[in-house]
N, C-alpha and C positions, 0 to 999 in steps of 0.2 A: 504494500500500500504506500503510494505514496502522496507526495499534497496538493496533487489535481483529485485523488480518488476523496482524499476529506471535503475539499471542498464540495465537489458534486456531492458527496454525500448531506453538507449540511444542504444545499441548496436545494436537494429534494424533500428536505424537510422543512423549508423553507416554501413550500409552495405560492404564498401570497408574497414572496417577496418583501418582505419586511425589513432583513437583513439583522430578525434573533428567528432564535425555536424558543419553545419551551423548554423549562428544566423537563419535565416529563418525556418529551424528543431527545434532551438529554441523553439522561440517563438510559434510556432505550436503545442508544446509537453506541454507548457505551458498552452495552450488553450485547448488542449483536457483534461489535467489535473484537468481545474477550477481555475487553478492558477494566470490566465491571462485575463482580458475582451477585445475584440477587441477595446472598446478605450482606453485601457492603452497604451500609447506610450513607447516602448521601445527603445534605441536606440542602431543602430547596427554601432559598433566602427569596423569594418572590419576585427575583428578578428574570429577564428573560437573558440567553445566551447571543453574544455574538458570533462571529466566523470567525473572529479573533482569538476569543473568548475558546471555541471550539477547538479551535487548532491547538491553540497553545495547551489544554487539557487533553487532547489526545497525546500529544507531543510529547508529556512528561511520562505519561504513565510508561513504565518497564517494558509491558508488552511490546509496545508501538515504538521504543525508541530503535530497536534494530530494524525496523522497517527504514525509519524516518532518519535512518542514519548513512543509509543505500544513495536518496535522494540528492545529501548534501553534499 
């Protein structure tokens, strides 16, 4: 994976264009990723996510960093 596949990914979650998801898209995107186990609690501050935002949290987690490391 690298950071055209994040991108499109938040962008399809992004369907209205906004440019946030939901924490709920979040953490879902997360989950599909591997990124995330359903008992990690996340907590959702009531704010909405950017691309930035998104990136940079994929980015960090373990999993994604040897992807994300192919890339650079």
């Amino acid at each position: 994976m690298d950071n055209s596949n994040v991108v499109s990914m938040f962008e399809m979650m992004d369907s209205s264009n906004r440019g946030t998801i939901s924490f709920v898209q979040y953490k879902e995107a997360l989950k599909t990723l591997g990124l995330c186990t359903e008992d990690e609690d996340l907590e959702d501050d009531g704010h909405r996510i950017t691309l930035d935002q998104f990136k940079d949290e994929v980015c960090i987690h373990p999993a994604s960093q040897q992807a994300f490391a192919r890339t650079f």
